[in-house]
C-alpha positions in Angstrom: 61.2 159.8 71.7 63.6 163.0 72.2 67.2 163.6 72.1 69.4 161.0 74.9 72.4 161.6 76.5 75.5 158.6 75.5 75.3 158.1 79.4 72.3 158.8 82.0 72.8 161.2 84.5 72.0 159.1 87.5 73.2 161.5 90.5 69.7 162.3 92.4 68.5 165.4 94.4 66.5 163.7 97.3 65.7 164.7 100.6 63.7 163.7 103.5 60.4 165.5 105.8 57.8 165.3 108.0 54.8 166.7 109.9 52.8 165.8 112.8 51.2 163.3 110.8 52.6 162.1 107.9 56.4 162.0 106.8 57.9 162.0 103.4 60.9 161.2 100.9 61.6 162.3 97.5 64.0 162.3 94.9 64.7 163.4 91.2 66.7 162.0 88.1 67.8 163.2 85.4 68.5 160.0 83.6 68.8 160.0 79.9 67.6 162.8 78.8 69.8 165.9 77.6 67.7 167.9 80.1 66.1 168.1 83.9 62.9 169.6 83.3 60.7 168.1 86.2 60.2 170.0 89.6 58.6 169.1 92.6 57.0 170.4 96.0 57.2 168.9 99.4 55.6 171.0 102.3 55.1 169.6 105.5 53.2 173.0 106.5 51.9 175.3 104.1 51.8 178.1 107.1 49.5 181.3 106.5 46.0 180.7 106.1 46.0 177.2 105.5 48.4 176.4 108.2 48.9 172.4 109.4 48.0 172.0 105.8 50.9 170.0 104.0 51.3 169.9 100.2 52.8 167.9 97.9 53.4 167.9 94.0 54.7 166.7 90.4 55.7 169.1 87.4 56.4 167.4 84.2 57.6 170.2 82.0 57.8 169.8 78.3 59.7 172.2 75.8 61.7 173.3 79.0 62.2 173.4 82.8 60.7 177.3 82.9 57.0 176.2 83.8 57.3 173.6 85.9 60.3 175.9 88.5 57.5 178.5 88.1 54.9 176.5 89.4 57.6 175.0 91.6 57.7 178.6 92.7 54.6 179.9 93.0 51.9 177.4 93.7 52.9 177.1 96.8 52.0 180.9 98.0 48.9 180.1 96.4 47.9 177.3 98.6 48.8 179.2 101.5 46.9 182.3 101.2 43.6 180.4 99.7 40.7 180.4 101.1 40.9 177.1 103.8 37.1 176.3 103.0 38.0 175.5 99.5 40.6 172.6 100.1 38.2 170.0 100.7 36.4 171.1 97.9 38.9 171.3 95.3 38.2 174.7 94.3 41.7 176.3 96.0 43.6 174.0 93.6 41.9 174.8 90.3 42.1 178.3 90.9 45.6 177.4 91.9 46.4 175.8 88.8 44.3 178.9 86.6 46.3 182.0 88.1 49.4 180.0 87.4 48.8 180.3 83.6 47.8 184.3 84.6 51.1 184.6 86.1 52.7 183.5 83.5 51.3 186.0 80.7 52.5 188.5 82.8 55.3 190.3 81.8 56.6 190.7 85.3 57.7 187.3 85.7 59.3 187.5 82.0 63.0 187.8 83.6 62.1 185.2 86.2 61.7 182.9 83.3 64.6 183.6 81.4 66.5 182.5 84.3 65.2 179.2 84.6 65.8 179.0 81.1 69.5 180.2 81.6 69.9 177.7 84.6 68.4 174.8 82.0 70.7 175.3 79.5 73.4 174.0 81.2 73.4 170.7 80.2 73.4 171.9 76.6 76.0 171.0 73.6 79.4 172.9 73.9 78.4 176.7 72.6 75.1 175.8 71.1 71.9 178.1 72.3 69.4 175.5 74.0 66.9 176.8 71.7 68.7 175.1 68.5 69.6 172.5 70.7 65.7 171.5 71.2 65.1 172.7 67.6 67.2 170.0 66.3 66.2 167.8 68.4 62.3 168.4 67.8 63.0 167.8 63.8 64.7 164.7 64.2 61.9 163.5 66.3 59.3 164.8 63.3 61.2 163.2 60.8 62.0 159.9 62.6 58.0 159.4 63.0 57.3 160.9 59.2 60.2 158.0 58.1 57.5 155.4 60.0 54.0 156.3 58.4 52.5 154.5 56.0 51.9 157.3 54.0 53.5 160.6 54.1 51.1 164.5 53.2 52.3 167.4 52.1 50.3 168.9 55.2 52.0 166.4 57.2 55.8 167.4 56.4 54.6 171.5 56.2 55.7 171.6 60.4 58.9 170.2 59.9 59.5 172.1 57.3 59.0 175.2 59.0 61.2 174.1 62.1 64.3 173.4 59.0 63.6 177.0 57.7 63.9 178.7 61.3 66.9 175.9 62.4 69.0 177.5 59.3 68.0 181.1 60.1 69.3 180.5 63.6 72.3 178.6 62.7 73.1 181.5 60.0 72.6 184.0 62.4 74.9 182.2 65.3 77.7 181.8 62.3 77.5 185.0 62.3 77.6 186.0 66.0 80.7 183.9 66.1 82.2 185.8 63.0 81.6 188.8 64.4 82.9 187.7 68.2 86.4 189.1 67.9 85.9 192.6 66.8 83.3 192.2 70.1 86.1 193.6 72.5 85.9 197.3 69.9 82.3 197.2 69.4 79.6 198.4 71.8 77.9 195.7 72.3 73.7 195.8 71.2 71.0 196.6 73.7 69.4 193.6 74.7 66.0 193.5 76.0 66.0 191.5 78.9 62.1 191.8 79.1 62.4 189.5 75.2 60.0 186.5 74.6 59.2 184.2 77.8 60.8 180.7 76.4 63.5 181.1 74.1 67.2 181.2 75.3 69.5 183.6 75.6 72.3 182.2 73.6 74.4 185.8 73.7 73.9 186.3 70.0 75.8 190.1 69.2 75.5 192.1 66.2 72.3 193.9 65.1 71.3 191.5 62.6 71.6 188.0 64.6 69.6 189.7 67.6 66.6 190.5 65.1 66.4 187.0 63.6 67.3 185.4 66.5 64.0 186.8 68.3 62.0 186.4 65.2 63.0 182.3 64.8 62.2 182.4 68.7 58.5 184.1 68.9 57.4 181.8 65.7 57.7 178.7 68.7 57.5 180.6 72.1 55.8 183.8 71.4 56.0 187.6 73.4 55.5 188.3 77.1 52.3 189.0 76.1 51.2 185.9 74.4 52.7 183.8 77.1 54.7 180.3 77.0 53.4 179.1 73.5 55.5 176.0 73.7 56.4 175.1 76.9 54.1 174.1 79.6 54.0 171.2 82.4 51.4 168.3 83.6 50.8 168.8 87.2 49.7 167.0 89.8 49.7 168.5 93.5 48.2 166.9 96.8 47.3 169.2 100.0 47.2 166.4 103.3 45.5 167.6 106.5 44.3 165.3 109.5 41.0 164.3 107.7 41.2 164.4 103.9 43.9 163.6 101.0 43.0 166.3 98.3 44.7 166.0 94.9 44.5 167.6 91.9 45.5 166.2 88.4 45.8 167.8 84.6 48.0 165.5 82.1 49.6 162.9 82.6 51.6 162.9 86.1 49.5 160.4 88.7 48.8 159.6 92.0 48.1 156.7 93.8 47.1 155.8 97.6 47.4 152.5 99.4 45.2 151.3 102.0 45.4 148.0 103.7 42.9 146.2 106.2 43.9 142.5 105.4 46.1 143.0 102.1 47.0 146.2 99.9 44.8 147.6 98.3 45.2 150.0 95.7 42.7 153.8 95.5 43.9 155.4 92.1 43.9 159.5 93.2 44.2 160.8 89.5 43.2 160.0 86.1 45.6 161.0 82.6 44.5 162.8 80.3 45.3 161.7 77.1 43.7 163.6 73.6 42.2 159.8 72.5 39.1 159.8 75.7 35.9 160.7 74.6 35.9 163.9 77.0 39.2 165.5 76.4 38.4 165.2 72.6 35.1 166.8 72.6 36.7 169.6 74.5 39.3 170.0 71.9 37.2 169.7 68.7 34.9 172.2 70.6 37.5 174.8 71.1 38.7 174.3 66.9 41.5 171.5 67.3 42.1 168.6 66.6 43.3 164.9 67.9 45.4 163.7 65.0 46.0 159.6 65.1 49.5 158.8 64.4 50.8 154.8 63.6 54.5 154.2 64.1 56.4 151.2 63.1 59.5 150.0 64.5 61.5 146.7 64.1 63.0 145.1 67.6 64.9 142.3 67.3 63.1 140.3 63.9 59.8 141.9 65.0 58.0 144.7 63.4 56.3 146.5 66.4 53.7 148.9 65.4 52.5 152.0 68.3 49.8 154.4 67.8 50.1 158.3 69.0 47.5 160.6 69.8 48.3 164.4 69.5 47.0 167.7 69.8 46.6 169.1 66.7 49.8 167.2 65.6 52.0 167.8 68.4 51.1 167.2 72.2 50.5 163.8 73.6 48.3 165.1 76.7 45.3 167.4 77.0 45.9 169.1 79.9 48.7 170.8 81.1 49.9 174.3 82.7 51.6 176.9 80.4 51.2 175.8 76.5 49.5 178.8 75.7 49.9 178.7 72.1 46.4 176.4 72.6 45.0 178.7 75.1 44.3 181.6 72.7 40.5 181.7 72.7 39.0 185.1 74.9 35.7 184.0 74.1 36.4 180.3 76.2 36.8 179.9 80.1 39.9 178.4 80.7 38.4 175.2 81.2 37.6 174.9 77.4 40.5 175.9 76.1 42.4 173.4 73.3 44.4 172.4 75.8 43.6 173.3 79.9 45.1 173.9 83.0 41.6 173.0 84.6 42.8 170.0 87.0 40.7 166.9 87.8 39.7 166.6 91.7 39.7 163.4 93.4 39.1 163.9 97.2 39.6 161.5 100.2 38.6 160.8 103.3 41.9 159.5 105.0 41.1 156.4 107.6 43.4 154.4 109.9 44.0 151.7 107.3 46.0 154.2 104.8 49.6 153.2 104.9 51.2 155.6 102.2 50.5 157.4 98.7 53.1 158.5 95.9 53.2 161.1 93.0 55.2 160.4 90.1 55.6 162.0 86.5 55.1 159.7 83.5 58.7 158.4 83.5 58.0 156.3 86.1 54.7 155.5 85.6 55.5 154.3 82.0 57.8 151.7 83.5 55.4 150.2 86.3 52.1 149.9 87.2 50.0 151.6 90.3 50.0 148.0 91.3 53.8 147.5 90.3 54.4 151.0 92.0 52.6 149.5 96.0 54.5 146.2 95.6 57.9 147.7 95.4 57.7 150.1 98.3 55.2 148.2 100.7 57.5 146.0 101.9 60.4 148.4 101.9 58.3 150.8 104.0 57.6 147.6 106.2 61.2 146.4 106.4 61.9 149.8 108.0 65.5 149.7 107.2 65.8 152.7 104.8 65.0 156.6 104.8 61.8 157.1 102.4 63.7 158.6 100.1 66.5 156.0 99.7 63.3 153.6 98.9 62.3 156.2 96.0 65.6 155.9 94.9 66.1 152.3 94.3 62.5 152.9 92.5 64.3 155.4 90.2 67.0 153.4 89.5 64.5 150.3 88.8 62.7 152.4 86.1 65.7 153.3 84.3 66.5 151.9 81.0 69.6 150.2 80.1 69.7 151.8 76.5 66.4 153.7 75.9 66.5 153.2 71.9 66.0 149.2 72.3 63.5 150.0 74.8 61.5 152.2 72.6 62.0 155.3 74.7 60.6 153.4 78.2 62.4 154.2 81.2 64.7 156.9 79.5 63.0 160.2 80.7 63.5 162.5 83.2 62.1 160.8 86.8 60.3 162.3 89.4 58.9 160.4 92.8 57.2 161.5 96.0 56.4 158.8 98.7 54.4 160.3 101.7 53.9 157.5 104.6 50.6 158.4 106.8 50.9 158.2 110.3 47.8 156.1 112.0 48.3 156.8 115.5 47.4 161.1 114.9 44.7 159.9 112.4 43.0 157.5 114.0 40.7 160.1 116.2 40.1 162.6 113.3 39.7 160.0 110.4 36.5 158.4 108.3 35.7 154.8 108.9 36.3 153.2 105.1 32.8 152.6 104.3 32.6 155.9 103.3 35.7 157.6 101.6 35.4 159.4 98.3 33.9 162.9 98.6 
């Protein structure tokens, strides 16, 4: 389930939009967790080549914020200089989502990343590198699920065991760092490389020998610029709007929905997860030399025993898909598309028509919590109501999905929360749109 704070961080970035069409709210949370690691994109016009086109999106990041700002960051410029004969198609967005895991091999954006690491740490304990921080946190998660199994392998304890070996280099090699800290002021300080490894923190480690173990513990989870993000990566879904279609792209777990009404709500689901367990996304990864490993976990609530079962990528990830993660995107001879785990996104296109009231993308913390159906009931009549800004209505959603204490709730409404509600206007569709016999592309 991950590391909690003792008290959620309920303060919210939100904000408010609109085009000539269509108008939007958003708003992010914190929550629970010990770190903010979503990021989102709301565009009313991308401008350039693709102008009147507006574009909105949902990065999950896992292992860190640094792939999800990136994307954040540079998805956008993508959209706006593709080509605009590919939109309806798809094909801008999965290129899209491809030359974002190409940017992010490149050592060029190596410092760009640190930053966002940098500005991530924040939230970190008092002193203590983010990258033991999440080290510690990622073996008490291994060993809290090893405590539940049935039976326990010596193959299945050889990860953790790894992550204890590198924890106590680290944690040796901070010691030492802060040993060494008051003769710092009489020492020239080591040359750092600012150009190091693309997801492990800074934690201003001095000293010769603390520098070299510190970036070896580091590469054995994150890797060199050249290698990529091994360990940190994002699910992503994006949606570009114009007059006539709804276009979204989906790879993980993030989702979309639409709602249309003619008599009653009516509910168009615009993505599909991707979880290691469906027949497709496991053929792919047993195809490309992984593997989905099936995981039983056993908890006691209340005088119950409740027993959950986890699918992972070879062992680790939950989800297939996802951008960044490149330590499963290491085969040369496979398209991207084949890799263990892909960036390739699924495409679900849509003809808009008058009937469309509103859509929303959301990461899995909210979608854990409610329902698509759960989800339209809540803000249909807010919308109606009229009363509210969009994004004070995705707010109060927000605060409905949180958790009072995430441990009773077995983890459920205690991650980071992400929500974009886009209303449609019908008055500029109605001359341009599709009648809804005919919809799906």
């Amino acid at each position: 389930m991950g590391a909690y704070l003792s008290a959620p961080k309920t303060a919210k970035e939100s904000s408010d939009g609109g085009g000539s069409f269509h108008s939007w709210g958003c708003s992010e949370m914190q929550g629970w967790r010990t770190e903010m690691e979503d990021a989102h994109i709301a565009i009313s016009d991308l401008q350039g080549q693709n102008e009147g086109v507006a574009m909105f999106g949902v990065y999950d990041g896992h292992g860190g914020c640094e792939v999800a700002k990136f994307v954040q960051n540079h998805l956008p410029e993508e959209m706006s200089n593709g080509r605009s004969d590919a939109i309806t198609s798809g094909d801008m967005l999965v290129e899209g989502y491809h030359k974002m895991d190409e940017l992010l091999r490149a050592s060029q954006y190596a410092e760009e990343l640190a930053g966002y690491r940098r500005a991530g740490s924040s939230n970190g304990a008092s002193g203590k590198s983010r990258f033991v921080s999440l080290l510690q946190s990622s073996i008490e998660q291994d060993l809290a699920e090893l405590r539940d199994r049935r039976a326990v392998s010596r193959q299945d304890t050889a990860p953790v065991m790894m992550k204890m070996f590198v924890l106590k280099k680290l944690e040796a090699s901070e010691a030492a760092a802060a040993a060494d800290a008051s003769s710092a002021a009489e020492t020239p300080p080591p040359h750092h490389n600012p150009s190091g490894d693309l997801a492990g923190a800074d934690d201003g480690s001095q000293g010769s020998g603390s520098e070299s173990t510190t970036t070896e513990g580091r590469a054995a989870l994150f890797g060199s610029p050249s290698s990529g993000v091994l360990n940190v990566g994002c699910t992503a879904v994006t949606a570009l709007l114009t007059k006539t279609h709804l276009v979204v792209a989906n790879a993980g777990d993030s989702r979309a929905i639409l709602c249309e009404c003619i008599l009653t709500a009516v509910l168009g689901a615009l993505s599909h997860d991707h979880k290691p367990n469906s027949d497709e996304e496991k053929r792919r990864i047993e195809a490309a030399g992984g593997y989905v490993e099936e995981i039983t976990l056993t908890s006691k609530y209340a005088a119950a025993t409740i027993a959950a079962t986890q699918y992972r990528v070879n062992g680790n990830l939950n989800l297939s898909r996802a951008i960044g993660d490149h330590e499963y995107k290491k085969r040369d001879d496979l398209k991207p598309e084949q890799q263990i785990i892909c960036s390739t996104p699924d495409i679900i296109v849509e003809k808009l028509t008058p009937e469309d009231e509103f859509f929303v993308l959301a990461c899995d913390g909210v979608w854990d919590v409610m329902s698509n159906e759960d989800a339209i009931d809540f803000i249909r009549p807010r919308i109606a109501n009229g009363q509210k800004k969009l994004s004070e209505i995705v707010e109060e959603l927000l605060d409905h999905c949180m958790a009072d204490d995430p441990k009773l709730s077995e983890g459920i409404g205690g991650d980071n929360m992400t929500c974009i509600l886009v209303k449609l206007d019908h008055d500029e569709l109605s001359s341009t749109s599709a009648s809804p016999a005919s919809r799906r592309v």
